[in-house]
N, C-alpha and C positions, 0 to 999 in steps of 0.2 A: 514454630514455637508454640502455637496453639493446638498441633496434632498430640503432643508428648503428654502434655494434660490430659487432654480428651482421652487419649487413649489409656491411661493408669486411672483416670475415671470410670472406665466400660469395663477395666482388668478388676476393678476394687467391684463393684455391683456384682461378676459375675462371681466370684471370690463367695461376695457376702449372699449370694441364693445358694450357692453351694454350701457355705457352710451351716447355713439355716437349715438346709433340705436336710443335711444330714444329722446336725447336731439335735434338732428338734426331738423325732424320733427317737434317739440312743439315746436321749435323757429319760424318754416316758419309757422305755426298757429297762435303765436301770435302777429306776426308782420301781421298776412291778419286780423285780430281783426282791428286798429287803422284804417284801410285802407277803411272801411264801411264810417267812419269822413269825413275820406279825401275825399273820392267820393264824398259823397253828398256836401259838403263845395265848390267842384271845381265845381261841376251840379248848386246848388240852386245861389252860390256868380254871375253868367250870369244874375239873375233875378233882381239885385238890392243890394243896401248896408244894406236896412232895412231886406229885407230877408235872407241873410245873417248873421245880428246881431242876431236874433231869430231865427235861427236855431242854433246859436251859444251857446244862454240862453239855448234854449230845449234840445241839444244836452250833458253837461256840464250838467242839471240835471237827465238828460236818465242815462247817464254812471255814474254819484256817485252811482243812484239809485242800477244797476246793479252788483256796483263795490262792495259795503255792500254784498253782495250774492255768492260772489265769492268762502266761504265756500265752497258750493253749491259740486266743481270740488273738492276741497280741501280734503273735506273731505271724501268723497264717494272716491275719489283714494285711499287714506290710509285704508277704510274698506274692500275695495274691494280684493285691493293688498293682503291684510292678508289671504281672506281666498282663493284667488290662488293658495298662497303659500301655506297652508294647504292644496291644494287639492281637496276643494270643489267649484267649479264651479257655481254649482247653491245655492248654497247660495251665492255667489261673484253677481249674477246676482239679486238677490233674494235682496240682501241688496243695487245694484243699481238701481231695481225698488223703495226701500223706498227712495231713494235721487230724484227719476225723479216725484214722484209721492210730495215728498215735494215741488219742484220747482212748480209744476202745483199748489199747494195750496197758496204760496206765489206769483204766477205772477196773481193769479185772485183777491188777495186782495192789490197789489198793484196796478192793474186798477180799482180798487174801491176807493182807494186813491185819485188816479191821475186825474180822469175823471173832479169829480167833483171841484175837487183846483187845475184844471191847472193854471187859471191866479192870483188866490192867487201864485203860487208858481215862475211861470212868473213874477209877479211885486216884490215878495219877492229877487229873483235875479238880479232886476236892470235893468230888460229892459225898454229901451225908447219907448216912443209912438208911435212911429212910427212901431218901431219890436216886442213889446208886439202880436197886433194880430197876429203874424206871429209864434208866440214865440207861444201860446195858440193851434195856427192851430197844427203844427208838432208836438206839447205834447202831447197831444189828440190822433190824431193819431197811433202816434209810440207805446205809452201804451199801446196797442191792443197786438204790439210784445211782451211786457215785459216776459208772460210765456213763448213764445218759445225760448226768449233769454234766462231764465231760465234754462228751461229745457235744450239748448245744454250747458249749464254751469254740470250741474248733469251728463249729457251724456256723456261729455267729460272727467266728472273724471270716468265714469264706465270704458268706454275704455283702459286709463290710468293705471286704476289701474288692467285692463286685460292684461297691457305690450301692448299695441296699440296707436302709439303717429300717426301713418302715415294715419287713416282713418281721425282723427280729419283735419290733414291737407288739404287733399284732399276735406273735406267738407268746410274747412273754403276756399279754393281755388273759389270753384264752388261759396259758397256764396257770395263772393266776387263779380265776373262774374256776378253774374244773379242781383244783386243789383245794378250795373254801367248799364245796359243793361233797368231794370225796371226804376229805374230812370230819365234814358235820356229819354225811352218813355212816361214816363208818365208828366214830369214837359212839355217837350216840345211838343212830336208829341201829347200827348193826351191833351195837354194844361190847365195842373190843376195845376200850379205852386209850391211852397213849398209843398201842399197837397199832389201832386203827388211823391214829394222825400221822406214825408214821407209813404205814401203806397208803394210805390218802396222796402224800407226796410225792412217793416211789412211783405211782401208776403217772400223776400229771407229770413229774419229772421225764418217763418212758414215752409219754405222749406228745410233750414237748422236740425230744430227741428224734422221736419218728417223721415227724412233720418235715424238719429240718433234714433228715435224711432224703425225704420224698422229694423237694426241692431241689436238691444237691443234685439227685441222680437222676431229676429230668432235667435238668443244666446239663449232667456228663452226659447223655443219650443225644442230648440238641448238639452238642460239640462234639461227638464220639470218643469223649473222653475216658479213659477206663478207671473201672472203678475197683480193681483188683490191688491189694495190698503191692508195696515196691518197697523192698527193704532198705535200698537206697533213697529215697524218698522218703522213707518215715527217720531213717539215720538222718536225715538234711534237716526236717521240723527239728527234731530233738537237738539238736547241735545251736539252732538258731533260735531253741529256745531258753538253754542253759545263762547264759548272761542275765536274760529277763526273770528268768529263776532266780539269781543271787540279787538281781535289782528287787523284786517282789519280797525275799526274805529277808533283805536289810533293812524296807520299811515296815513289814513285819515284828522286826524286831525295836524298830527305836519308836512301835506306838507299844509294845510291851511291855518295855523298859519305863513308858512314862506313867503306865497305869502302875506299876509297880512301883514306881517312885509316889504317887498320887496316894498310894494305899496307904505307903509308911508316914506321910502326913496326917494322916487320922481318917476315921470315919468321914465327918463333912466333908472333906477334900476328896476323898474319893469317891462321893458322891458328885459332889459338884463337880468333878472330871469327867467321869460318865456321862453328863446331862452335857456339859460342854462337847465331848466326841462325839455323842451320836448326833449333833446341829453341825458339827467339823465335818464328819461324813455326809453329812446331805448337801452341803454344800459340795462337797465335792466331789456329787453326783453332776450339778452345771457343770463344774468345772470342766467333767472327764467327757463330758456330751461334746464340746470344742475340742479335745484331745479325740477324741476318734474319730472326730471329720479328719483333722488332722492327719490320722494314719492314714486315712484312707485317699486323701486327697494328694497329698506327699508321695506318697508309693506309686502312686499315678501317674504323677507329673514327671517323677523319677526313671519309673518306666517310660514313657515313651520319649527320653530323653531330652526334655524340657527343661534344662536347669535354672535356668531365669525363671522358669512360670513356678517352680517349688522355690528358689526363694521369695518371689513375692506373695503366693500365697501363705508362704510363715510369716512374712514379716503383715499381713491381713490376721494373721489368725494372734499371734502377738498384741493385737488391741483390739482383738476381741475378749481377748483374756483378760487384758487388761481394766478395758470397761466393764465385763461384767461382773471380775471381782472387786471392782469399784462401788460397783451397785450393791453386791452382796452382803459387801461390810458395811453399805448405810444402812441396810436395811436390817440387819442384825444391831449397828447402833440403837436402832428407831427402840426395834420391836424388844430387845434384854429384858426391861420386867417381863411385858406378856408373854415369852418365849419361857423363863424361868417359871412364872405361875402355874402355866402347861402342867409343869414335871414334879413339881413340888410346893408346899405350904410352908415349911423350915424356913424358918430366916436366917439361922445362920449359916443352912447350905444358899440360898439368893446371895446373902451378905459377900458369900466368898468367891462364888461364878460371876459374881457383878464385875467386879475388873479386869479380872481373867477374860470375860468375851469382848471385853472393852479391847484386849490384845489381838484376840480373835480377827474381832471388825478389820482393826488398822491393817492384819496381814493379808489380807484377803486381795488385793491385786496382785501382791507379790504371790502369792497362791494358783492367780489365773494365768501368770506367765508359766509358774513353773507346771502347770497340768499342759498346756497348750505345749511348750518345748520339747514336754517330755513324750506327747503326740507326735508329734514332729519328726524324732527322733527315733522315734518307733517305726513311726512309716518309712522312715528310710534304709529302715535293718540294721540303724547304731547301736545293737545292742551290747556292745563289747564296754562302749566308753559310756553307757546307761550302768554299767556294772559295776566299773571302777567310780563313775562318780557318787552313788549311792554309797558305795564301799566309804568313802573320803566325807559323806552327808553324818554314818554311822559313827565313822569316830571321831567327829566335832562336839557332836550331842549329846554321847551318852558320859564323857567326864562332866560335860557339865550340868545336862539332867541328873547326875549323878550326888551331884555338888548342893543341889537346891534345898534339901531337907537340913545340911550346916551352916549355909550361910541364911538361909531363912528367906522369906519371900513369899512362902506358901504356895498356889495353886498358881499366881499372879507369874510369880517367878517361874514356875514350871512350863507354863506354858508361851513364857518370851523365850521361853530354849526352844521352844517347838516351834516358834515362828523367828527364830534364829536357823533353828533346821531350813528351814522352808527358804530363808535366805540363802544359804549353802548353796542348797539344790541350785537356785535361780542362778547363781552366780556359774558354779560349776555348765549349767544347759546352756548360758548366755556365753559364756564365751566357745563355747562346740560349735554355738549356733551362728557367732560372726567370724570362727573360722574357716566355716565353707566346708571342710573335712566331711560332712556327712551328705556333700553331693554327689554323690556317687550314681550316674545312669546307667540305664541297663536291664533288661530284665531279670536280670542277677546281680545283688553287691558282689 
């Protein structure tokens, strides 16, 4: 009677070093992600309001671009993970080369996109005349990066899913560094203005991708794993990326649908919605730091056919989500004025985000379940039923975010649909998650 404790004791401790070792790291990762924005936004905004706007348009279509791809890490950590778990190595390497080698195929057809319809794609977002050319220059440009940002997308999930969240860090640190550094030199001392922020990008973005490649391929050399393109293997990433693609484009679409609703409530509203997502997204940087231990820990356990040990470490990582979106929303309780003063002086944009993140606060556990499941779920290669249940998330929400500008409510109301959303999900992952269905061992689903 005293062993079964003791031992779901020792299983919880190891659980919680694991998910620290990993979560830790992927958070300071992808909190230096957003931090590429902000540099150049603080570099190019000294040149002017116009350059600033279109860097604003190009920037905002870079990142959707990128952000559609994000399978990329996704999925490659939950392949990879499994067959660690099972033991085999190089094939873990082996099925990370078909995700790196995927990304290099898709970053050179989406610069064959982009090249030719930047400014189709620049006027189709709304820049003014004034920022359009400017908006066309950095497109251009930075498209050049698109595979290496790829590829550290595929890189990042091989490592991942090798239990390595602290090399990613350490690169996304340096890329950081060397991008403020090319930057400064090249907009100013070399005096090629927006051009030069974005070549600044493009070389740290190429540099970051190389590192990650060096890495990769002294893993495949230590395992003899080959590093030669396999068209079966890249067909297998793509296939087992597709799902995570319409899971990614449905949240895509129902944070669209809400700024667009946000807009048609006036200027203050759309303001205060803005100020509200970009503190929604940071938060949901912790969150997603517990979701990729998740994947990675899941894919693990799963591989080496442990099914007991991947449900108890879900049902470990389920309160960790939980507490820490517990924490997150006291602490956005706390802090709503000083968090608001940050961003603006308006009182009647404060007046209107005031209860709005008062909703925010309250959803925030139910936030940390649904990041942590949705981890989970990943790591185990459910991306089938990640697809349909986004599908089933999108059309809860959008009649009724749709609904909020008639029946009246303002920002308030708009955003208890969004943490209605968030409920959906929770429900829809919650019950995958106690039907067992995504136990699947194996080094293959």
């Amino acid at each position: 009677m005293t062993q079964a404790p003791a031992r779901r004791t020792v299983t919880r401790r190891r659980h919680d070093r694991e998910i620290v070792a990993l979560a830790v790291p992927a958070f300071g990762a992808l909190v230096a992600e957003p931090l590429f924005v902000m540099t150049d936004s603080a570099i190019v905004g000294h040149l002017g309001t116009a350059q600033l706007a279109g860097l604003g348009v190009a920037s905002a279509l870079l990142m959707t671009a990128v952000s559609v791809f994000v399978f990329l890490a996704y999925a490659t950590t939950a392949a990879v993970a499994r067959r660690v778990g099972a033991g085999d190595l190089q094939a873990a390497i082996r099925q990370g080369m078909d995700g790196i080698w995927l990304a290099l195929l898709l970053g050179g057809a989406m610069i064959a996109v982009v090249l030719p319809t930047a400014p189709a794609l620049v006027d189709l977002f709304g820049a003014s005349q004034t920022a359009a050319p400017y908006a066309t220059t950095y497109l251009r440009i930075s498209s050049l990066g698109i595979p290496a940002m790829l590829v550290v997308l595929a890189a990042t999930g091989v490592l991942r899913g090798l239990q390595d969240t602290r090399t990613p860090l350490y690169v996304a640190v340096a890329g950081f560094i060397a991008n403020a550094v090319l930057n400064a030199g090249l907009v100013y001392g070399a005096g090629l203005g927006i051009a030069g922020s974005a070549w600044g990008t493009v070389i740290a973005q190429c540099g970051m991708a190389a590192v990650y490649l060096a890495v990769v391929v002294r893993g495949a050399r230590k395992h003899n794993a080959s590093l030669r393109p396999d068209a079966a293997g890249i067909r297998a990433s793509a296939q087992a990326g597709v799902p995570l693609l319409v899971r990614t484009l449905s949240l895509r679409a129902i944070l669209l649908i809400a700024t667009a609703v946000a807009a048609r409530l006036g200027d203050t509203d759309i303001a205060a919605h803005q100020i509200i997502l970009s503190l929604w997204s940071l938060l949901a940087f912790a969150l997603d730091a517990i979701a990729i231990a998740g994947q990675a820990i899941i894919g693990r356990c799963l591989g080496a056919e442990d099914a007991a040990g991947a449900r108890e470490a879900c049902r470990r990582m389920v309160q960790w989500g939980t507490a820490v979106g517990f924490c997150l929303g006291l602490l956005v309780l706390l802090s709503r004025p000083l968090f608001l003063s940050l961003f603006t002086s308006d009182v009647a944009v404060k007046d209107t985000a005031l209860p709005a993140l008062l909703v925010v606060a309250l959803s925030q556990p139910v936030c940390g379940i649904v990041f942590v499941l949705d981890g989970v779920l990943m790591g185990a290669g459910d991306g089938p039923y990640l697809a349909g249940a986004m599908l089933v998330t999108l059309a809860v929400f959008t009649p009724v975010a749709l609904l909020v500008p008639t029946l009246g409510g303002g920002l308030t109301m708009l955003w208890a649909a969004m943490a209605l959303m968030m409920t959906v999900r929770m429900l829809t992952l919650w019950l995958r998650s106690r039907s067992g269905r995504w136990v699947v061992t194996g080094a293959t689903r």
